[in-house]
C-alpha positions as CSV (number, residue, x, y, z in Angstrom):
1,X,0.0,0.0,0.0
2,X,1.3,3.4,-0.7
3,X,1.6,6.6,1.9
4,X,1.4,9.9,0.9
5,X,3.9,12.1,3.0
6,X,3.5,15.7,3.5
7,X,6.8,17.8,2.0
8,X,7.4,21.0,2.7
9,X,8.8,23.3,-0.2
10,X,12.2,24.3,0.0
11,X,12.5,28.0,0.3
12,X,15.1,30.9,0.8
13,X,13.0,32.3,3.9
14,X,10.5,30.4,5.9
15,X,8.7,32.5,8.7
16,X,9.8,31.3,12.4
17,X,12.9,29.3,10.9
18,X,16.4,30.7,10.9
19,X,17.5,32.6,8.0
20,X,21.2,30.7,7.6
21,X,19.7,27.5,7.5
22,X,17.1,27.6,5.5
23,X,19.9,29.4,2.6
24,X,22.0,26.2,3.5
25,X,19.1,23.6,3.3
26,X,20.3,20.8,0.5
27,X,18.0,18.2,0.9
28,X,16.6,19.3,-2.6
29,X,19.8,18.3,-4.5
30,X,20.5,15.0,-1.7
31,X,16.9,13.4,-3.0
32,X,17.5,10.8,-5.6
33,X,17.1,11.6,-9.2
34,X,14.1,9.5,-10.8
35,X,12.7,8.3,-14.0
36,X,8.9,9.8,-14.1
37,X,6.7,7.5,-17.1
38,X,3.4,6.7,-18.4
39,X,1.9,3.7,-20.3
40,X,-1.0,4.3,-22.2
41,X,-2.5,1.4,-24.4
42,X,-3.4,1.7,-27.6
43,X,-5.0,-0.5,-30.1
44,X,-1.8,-3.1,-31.2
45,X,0.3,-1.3,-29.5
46,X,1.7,0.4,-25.7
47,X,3.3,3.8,-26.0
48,X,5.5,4.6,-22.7
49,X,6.7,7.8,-22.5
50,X,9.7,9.0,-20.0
51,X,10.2,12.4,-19.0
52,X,14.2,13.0,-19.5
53,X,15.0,16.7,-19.6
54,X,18.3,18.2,-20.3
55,X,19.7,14.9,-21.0
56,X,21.1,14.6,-24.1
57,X,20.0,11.3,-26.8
58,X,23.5,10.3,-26.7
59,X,23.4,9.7,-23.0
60,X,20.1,7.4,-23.2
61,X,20.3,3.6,-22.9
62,X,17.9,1.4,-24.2
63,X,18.1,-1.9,-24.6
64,X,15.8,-5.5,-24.2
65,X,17.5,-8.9,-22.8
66,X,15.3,-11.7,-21.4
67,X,12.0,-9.9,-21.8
68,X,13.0,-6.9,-20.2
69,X,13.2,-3.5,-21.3
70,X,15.8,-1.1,-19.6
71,X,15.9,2.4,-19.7
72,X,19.2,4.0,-18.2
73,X,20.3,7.9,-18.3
74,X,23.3,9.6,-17.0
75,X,22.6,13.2,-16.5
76,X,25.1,15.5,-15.6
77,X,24.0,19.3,-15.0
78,X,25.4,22.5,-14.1
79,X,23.7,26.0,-13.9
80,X,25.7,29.1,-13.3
81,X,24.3,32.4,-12.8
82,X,26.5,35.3,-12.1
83,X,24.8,38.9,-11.4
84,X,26.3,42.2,-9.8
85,X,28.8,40.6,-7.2
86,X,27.4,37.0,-6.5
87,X,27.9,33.8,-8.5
88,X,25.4,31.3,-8.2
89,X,26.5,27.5,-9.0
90,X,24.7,24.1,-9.2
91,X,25.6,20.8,-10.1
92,X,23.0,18.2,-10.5
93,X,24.4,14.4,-11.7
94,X,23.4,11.2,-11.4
95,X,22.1,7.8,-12.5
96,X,18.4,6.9,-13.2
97,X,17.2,3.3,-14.8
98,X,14.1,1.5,-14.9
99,X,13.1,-1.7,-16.3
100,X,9.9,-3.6,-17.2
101,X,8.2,-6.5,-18.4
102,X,8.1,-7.4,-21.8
103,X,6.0,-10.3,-22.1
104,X,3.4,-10.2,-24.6
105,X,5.0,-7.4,-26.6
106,X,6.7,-7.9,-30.2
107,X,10.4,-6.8,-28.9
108,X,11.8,-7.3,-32.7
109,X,9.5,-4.4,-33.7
110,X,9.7,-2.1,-30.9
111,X,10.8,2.0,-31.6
112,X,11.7,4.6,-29.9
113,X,11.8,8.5,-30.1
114,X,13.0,11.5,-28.2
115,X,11.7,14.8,-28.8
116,X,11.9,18.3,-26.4
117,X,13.0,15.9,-23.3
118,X,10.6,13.3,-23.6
119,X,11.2,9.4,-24.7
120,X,8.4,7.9,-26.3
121,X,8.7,4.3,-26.9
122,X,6.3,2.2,-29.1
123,X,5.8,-1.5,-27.7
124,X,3.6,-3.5,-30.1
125,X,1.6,-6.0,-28.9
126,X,3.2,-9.9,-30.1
127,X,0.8,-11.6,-31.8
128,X,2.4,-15.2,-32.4
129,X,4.5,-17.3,-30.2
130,X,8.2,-16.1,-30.8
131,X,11.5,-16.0,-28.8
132,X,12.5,-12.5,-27.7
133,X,16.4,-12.0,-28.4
134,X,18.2,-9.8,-27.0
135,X,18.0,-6.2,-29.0
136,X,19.6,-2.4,-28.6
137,X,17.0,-0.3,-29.4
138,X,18.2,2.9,-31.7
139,X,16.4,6.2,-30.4
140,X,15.2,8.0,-33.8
């Protein structure tokens, strides 16, 4: 069963908390980095889309082995602002991969897409008995 948990937003100034701390509060960049995606179904076919912004195609793994479809992404960010007398600096990197089920789905025809930060990946229904091998996928 899932919990929802309050969060509170992180902000520069938070009435009744202490200034310096709240400027120093990290615990946005210390939460882990994940891979947000919907399936929708369609008729032949699944289209799952994950959200990957600012990572470039190059840096987007996709691949089937065993009936299982990975999706991996390194992403490695850095924003740096500088105005009158104060430089502002952030890094944002890591690792996100998630895998899923295959069964039932054609793998040898499966396609992929990314467009304005967003992979769309077309999953066709199998429709006769065949052995899955294992495939990279090319993102168009």
């Amino acid at each position: 069963m899932y919990t929802i948990l309050p969060s509170r937003r992180n902000t520069l100034y938070r009435p009744g908390s202490d200034f310096i701390r709240s400027f120093f509060d990290v615990t946005d960049m210390l939460r882990p980095v994940s891979l947000h995606v919907d399936v929708k179904e369609e008729e032949g076919f699944y289209k799952l889309e994950a959200d990957l912004p600012g990572v470039p195609k190059d840096l987007i793994n996709l691949s089937v082995k065993e009936d299982c479809l990975t999706i991996s992404a390194d992403m490695n960010r850095e924003k740096k602002e500088q105005k009158e007398g104060y430089l502002y600096s952030e890094r944002h990197s890591g690792h996100v991969e998630r895998s899923f089920n295959m069964e039932g789905i054609d793998t040898a025809n499966i396609t992929a897409a990314y467009e304005n930060g967003v992979l769309t990946v077309t999953l066709p229904k199998q429709t006769a008995d065949e052995k899955p091998q294992a495939k990279k996928i090319d993102i168009g």
